[in-house]
N, C-alpha and C positions, 0 to 999 in steps of 0.2 A: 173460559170455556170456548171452544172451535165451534164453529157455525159455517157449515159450508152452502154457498148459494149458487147457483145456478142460471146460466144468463138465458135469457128466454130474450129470444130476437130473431129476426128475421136472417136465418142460414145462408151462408154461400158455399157456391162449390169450389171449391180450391184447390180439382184434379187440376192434373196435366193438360187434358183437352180446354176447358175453360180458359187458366191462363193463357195456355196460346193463342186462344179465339181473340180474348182482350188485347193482347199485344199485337197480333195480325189488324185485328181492329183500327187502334192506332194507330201501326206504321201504314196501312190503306190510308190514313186518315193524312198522312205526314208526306206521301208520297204526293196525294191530291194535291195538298196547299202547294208541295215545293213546285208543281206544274203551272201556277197560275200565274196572272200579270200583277197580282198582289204580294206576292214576295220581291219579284222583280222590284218593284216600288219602293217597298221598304226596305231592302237591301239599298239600292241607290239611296236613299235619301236618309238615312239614321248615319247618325257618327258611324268610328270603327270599332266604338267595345260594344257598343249597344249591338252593330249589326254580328258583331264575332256570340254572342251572346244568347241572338237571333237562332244564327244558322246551328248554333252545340246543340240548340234547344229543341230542334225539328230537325233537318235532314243529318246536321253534322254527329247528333249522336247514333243515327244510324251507318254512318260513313265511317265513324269511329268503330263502331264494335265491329263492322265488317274489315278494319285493318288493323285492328287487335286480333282477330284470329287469325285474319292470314299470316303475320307475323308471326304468331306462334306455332304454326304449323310449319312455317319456313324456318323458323330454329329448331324443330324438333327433325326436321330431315336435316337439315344441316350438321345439327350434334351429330346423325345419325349416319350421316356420309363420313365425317373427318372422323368416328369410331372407327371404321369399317377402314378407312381408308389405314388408321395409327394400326389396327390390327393385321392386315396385309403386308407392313413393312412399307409404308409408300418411302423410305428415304432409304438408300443403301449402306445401313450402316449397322 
């Protein structure tokens, strides 16, 4: 026999404005620490996986998604210039 239940909990909002409140949140939150003399410290002073580990985990994964898109938006003009250019005839032949 099916029994179907229903969860009774405390709701989130899970628009679009929310999320990006939370993740603005964060990256404010990420921006602060990367400013102080307490990264400075811990950067100098931790090994190189720890500190590579560090930085992916705070500023480097924001530095990353900011050069994952500009790469792709540099390949998508690029495809989009050498289209433009193979359809012009750029070679005399």
């Amino acid at each position: 026999r099916h029994r179907e239940y229903f969860q009774v909990g405390k709701g989130r909002d899970m628009g679009f404005d929310s999320v990006m409140g939370f993740f603005s949140k964060l990256s404010m939150g990420t921006g602060e620490q990367t400013i102080t003399r307490q990264s400075f410290r811990l950067g100098s002073t931790l090994p190189i996986a720890r500190a590579f580990a560090v930085f992916y985990n705070h500023v480097g994964y924001y530095f990353n998604c900011f050069l994952l898109f500009n790469a792709f938006w540099g390949f998508c003009f690029a495809a989009l210039f050498f289209a433009i250019l193979d359809d012009h005839g750029g070679s005399n032949g």
